[in-house]
TORKOLVEX-907386 format. One line per 4 residues: number of its first residue (from 1); for each residue z, x, y of C-alpha. Coordinates in Angstrom, 3 decimals, m for minus. Layout:
BEGIN
NUM = Z:X:Y ~ ... $
***
This chain:
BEGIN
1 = 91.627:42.643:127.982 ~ 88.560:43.903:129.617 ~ 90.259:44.958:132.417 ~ 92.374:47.596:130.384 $
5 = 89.690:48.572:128.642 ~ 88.041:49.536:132.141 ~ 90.829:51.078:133.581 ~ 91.511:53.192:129.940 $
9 = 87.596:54.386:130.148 ~ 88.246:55.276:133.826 ~ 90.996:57.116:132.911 ~ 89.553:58.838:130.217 $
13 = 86.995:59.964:132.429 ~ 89.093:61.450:135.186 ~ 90.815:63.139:132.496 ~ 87.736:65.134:130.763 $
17 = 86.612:65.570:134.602 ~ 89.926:67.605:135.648 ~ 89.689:69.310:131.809 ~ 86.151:70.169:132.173 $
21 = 86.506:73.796:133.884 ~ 89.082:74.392:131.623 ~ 86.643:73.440:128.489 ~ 83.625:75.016:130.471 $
25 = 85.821:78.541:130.586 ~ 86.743:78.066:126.861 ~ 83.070:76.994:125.537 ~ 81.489:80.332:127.359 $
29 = 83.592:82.907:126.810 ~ 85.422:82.115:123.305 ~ 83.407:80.008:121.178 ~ 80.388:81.483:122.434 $
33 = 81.281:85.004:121.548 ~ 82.109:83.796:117.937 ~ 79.178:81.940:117.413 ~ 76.973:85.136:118.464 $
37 = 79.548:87.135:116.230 ~ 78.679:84.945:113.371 ~ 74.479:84.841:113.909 ~ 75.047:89.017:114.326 $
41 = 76.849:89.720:111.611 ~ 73.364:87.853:109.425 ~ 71.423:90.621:111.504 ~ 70.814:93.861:110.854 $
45 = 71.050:94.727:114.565 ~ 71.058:98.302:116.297 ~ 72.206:97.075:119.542 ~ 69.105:97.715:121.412 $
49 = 67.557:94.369:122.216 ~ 68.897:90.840:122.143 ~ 69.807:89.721:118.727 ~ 68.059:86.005:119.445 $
53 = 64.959:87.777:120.579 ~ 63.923:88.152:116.493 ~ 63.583:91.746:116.647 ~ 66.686:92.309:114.542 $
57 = 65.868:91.737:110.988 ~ 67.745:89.085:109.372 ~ 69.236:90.370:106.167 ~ 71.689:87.117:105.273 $
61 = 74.834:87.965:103.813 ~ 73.965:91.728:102.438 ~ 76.893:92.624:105.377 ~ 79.261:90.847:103.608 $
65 = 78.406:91.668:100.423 ~ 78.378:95.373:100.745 ~ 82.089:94.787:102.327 ~ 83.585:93.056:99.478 $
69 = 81.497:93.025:96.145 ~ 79.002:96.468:96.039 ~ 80.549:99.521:95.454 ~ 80.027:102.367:97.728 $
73 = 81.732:103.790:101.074 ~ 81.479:101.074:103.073 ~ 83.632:98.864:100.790 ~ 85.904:101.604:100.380 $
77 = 86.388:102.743:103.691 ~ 87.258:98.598:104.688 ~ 89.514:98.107:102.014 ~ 91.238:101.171:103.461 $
81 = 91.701:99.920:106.836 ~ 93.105:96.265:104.975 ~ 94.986:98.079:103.327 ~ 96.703:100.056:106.184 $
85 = 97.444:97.369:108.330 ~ 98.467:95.083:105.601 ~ 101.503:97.528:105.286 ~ 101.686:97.792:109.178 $
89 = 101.741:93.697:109.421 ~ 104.562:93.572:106.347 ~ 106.663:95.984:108.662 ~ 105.999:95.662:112.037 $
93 = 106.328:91.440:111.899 ~ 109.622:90.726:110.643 ~ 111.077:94.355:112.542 ~ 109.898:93.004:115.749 $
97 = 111.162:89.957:115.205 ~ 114.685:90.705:114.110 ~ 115.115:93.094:117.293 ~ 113.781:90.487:119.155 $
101 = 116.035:87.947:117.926 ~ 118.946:90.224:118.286 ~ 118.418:90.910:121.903 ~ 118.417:87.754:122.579 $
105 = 121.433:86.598:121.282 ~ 123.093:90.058:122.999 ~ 121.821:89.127:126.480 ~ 122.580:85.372:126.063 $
109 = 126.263:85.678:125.855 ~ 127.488:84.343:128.954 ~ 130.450:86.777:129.470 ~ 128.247:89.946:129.383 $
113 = 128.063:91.862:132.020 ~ 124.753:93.443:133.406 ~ 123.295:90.662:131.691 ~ 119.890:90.813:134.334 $
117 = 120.193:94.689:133.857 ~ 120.259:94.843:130.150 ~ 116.888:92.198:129.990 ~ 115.091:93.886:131.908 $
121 = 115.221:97.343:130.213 ~ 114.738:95.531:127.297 ~ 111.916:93.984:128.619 ~ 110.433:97.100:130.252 $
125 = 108.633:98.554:127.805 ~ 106.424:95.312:127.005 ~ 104.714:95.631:130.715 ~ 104.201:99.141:130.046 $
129 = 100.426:100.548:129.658 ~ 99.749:100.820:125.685 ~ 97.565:103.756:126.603 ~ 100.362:105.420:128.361 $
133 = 103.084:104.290:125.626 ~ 100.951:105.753:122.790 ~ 100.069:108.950:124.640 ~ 104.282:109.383:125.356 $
137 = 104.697:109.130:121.444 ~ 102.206:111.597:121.208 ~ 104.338:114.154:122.801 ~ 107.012:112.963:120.827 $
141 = 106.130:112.975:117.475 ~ 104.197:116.059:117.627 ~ 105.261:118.891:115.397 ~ 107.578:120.710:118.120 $
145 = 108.051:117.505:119.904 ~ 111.558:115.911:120.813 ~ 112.071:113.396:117.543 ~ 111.556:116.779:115.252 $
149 = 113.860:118.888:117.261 ~ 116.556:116.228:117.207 ~ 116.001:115.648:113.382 ~ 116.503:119.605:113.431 $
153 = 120.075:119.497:114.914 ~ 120.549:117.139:112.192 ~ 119.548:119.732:109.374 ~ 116.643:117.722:108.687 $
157 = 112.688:119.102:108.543 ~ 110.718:116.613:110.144 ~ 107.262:115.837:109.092 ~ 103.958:116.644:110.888 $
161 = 103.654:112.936:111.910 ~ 100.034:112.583:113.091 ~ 98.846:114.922:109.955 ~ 100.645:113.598:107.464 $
165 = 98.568:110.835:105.362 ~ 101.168:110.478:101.982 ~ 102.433:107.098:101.631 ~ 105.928:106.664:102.277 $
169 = 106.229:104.208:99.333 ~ 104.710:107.098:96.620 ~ 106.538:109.959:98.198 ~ 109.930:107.664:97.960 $
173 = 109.108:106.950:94.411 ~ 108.007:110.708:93.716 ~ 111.580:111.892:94.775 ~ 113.567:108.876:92.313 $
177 = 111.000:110.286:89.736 ~ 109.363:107.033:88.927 ~ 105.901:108.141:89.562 ~ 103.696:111.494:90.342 $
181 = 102.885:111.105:94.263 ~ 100.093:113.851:93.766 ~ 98.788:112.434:90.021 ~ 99.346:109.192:89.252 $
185 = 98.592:108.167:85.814 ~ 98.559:104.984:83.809 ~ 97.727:101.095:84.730 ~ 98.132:102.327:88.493 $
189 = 95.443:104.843:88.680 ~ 93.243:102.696:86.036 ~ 92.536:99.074:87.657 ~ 91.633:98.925:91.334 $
193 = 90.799:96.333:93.518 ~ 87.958:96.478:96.711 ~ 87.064:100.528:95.407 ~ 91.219:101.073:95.768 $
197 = 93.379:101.829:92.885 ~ 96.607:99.958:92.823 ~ 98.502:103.541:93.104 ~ 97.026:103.460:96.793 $
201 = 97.095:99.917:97.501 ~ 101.158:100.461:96.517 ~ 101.567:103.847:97.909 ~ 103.078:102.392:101.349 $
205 = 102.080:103.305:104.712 ~ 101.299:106.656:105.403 ~ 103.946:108.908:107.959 ~ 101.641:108.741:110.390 $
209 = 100.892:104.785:110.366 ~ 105.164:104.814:110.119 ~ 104.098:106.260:113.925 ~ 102.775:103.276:114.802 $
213 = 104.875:100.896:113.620 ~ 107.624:102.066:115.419 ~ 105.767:102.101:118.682 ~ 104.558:98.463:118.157 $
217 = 108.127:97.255:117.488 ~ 109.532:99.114:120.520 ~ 106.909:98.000:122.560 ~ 106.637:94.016:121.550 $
221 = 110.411:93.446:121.046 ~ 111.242:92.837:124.709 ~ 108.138:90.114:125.311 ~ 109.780:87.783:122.021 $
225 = 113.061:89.087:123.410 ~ 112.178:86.348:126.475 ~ 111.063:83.897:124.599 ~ 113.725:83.942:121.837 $
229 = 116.112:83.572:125.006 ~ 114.298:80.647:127.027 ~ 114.965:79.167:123.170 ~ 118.527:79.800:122.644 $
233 = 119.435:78.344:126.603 ~ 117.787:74.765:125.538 ~ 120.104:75.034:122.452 ~ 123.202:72.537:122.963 $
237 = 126.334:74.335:123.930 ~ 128.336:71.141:122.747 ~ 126.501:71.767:119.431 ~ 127.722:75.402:119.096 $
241 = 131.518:74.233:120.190 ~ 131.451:71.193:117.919 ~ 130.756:73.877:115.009 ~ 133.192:76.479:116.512 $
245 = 136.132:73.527:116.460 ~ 135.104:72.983:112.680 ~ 135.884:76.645:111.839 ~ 132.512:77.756:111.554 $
249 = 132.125:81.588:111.831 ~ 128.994:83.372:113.730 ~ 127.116:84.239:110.135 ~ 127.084:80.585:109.597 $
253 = 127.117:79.287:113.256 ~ 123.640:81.626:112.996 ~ 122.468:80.400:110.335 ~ 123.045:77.082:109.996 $
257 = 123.067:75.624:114.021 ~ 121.118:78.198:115.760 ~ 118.025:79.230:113.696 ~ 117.332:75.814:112.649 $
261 = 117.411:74.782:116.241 ~ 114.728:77.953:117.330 ~ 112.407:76.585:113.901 ~ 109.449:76.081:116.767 $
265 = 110.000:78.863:118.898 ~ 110.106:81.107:115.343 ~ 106.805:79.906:114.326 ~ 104.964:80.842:117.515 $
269 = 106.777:84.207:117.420 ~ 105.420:85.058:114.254 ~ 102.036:83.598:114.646 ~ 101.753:85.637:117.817 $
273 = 103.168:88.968:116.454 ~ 100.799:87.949:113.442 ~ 97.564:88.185:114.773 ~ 98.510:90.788:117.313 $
277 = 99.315:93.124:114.553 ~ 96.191:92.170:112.751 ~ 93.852:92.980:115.874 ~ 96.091:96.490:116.674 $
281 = 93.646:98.758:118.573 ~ 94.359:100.573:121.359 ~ 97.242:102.567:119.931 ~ 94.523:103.573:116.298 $
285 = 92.227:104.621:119.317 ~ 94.492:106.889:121.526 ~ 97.104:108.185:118.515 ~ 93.709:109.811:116.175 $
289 = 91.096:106.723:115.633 ~ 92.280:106.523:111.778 ~ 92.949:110.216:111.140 ~ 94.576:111.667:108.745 $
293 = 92.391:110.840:105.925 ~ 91.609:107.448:107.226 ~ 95.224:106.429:106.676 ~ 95.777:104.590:110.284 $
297 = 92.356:102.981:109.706 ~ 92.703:99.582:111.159 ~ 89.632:96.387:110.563 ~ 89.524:95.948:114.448 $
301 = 88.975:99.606:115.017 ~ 86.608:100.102:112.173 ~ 84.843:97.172:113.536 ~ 84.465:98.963:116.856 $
305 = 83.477:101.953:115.196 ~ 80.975:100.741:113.093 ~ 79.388:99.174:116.177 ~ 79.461:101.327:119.320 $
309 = 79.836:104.715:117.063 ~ 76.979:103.994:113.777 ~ 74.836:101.435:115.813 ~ 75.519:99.211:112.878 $
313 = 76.780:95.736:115.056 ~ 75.812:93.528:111.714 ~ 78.218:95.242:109.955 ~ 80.781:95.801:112.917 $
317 = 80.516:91.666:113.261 ~ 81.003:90.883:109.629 ~ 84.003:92.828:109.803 ~ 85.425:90.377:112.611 $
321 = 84.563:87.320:111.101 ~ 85.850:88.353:107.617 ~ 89.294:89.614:110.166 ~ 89.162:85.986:111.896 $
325 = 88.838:83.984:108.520 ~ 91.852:86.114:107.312 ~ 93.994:85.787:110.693 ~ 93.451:82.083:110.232 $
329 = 93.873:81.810:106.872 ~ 97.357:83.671:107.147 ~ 98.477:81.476:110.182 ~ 97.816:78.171:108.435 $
333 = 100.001:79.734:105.530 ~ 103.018:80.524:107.588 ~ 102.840:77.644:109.017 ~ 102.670:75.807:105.735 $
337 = 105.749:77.587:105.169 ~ 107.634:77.572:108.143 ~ 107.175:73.248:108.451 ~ 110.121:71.245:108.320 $
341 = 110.827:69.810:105.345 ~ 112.020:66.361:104.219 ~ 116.077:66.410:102.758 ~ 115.864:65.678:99.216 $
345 = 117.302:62.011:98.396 ~ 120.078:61.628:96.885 ~ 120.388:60.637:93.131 ~ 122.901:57.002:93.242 $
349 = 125.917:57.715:91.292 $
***
């Protein structure tokens, strides 16, 4: 007994000794960071010394506070960016994810030809620089650009994409006559929530945030295109011909073989496509850093902003940990959701 409780502990010590760069890496450069993000975001910090040195004055949770609960710009202006990537999550998540999906199941079919061709265009546009990607849909969507013109041959006026900040949802709803896009009136325009009345909490992404979306689901498809299809070649093929022999069609075979069999793979698709969409950047930065009117506003940009543009890193930080608390909060939700759940019994006849 002794004996393999020595050889366990020795064990158990190689193994934290082969992990130990790995926890080393971790410990400096991820939980580090937050910690400091946390103890900043208590500060009211310029930027220009260290924020342990106790120059910065420590105002406690005012950050967060003028954020959520005091009214004024800065709560306004943050409940604007939620809002705008709220929408952007609710579209660009399940979008990217049903492309993906799709592709996969195209390219998996093992009588296609130009199978290896067709993955990697597919997959071409994920390796592509974001910077270049988003500067490429600048020429696009511009007013003369190529998506305009070809909406022209169609008889169709296309927008002003990167100027136009009306929400897709109002203007929808303005043309079915439900509501006034310009005035809206009534329980919509009365109660608000975070310095935001509902009318523009409901209004829908703006045209030029629709810009966006459809550059993140272009450009994300092809990497959970891959993974999607590592998924589908682990799933049994006598499986799949066992249902084909009982007459089951590809809706069903889908449905009920396939998608149950990718449950894991699904979750880490959407958790990953989840935060990414949450901590969008680069593309708000290159394609008009929130303009029009604010409307393609993100938190992670804001955060920046608020940092390296007002010198205010206290309130840049609270930002991130209020965007990490909700990132995590969302993630142990889905997954809540997404779990596999027990068959009901059966009730004895």
């Amino acid at each position: 007994m002794l004996r393999t409780t020595t050889a366990r502990a020795r064990e158990g010590a190689w193994g934290w000794l082969f992990v130990s760069p790995m926890v080393l890496v971790l410990g400096v450069f991820l939980l580090l960071p937050i910690l400091t993000a946390l103890w900043v975001s208590l500060l009211d910090w310029d930027g220009q010394s260290s924020p342990l040195s106790g120059q910065a004055d420590f105002v406690g949770l005012d950050n967060y506070r003028r954020l959520l609960t005091e009214d004024g710009l800065d709560r306004t202006v943050f409940a604007t960016s939620l809002r705008n990537n709220l929408f952007y999550v609710l579209l660009t998540v399940p979008l990217q994810t049903a492309l993906a999906l799709t592709l996969a199941l195209i390219v998996n079919q093992r009588l296609l030809r130009g199978r290896g061709l067709l993955r990697t265009t597919f997959y071409f546009p994920s390796v592509t620089s974001s910077i270049a990607v988003a500067t490429v849909f600048l020429f696009l969507f511009q007013g003369n650009g190529a998506v305009n013109r070809l909406l022209g041959w169609l008889s169709v006026d296309g927008p002003n994409w990167f100027a136009d900040s009306r929400g897709v949802g109002s203007l929808l709803l303005g043309a079915l006559g439900v509501v006034d896009p310009e005035r809206p009136s009534g329980l919509l325009a009365e109660h608000s929530l975070l310095g935001l009345s509902w009318h523009e909490w409901l209004a829908g992404p703006s045209v030029a945030m629709c810009t966006l979306i459809i550059l993140a689901v272009w450009t994300t498809s092809g990497t959970f295109m891959l993974i999607f299809l590592a998924a589908l070649q682990d799933v049994s093929r006598e499986l799949e011909e066992a249902a084909a022999l009982d007459g089951v069609n590809r809706r069903r075979m889908l449905w009920h073989v396939i998608l149950p069999a990718l449950r894991p793979v699904l979750f880490l698709v959407l958790t990953l496509g989840l935060i990414s969409t949450w901590q969008v950047f680069d593309q708000v930065y290159v394609m008009g850093q929130g303009a029009p009117g604010n409307t393609t506003l993100t938190p992670a940009f804001l955060s920046y902003s608020a940092g390296f543009d007002n010198a205010e890193f206290g309130q840049g930080a609270a930002m991130a940990v209020l965007l990490l608390l909700l990132i995590l909060s969302l993630t142990a939700l889905q997954r809540w959701l997404l779990r596999e759940r027990d068959p009901a019994p059966r009730r004895p006849r």
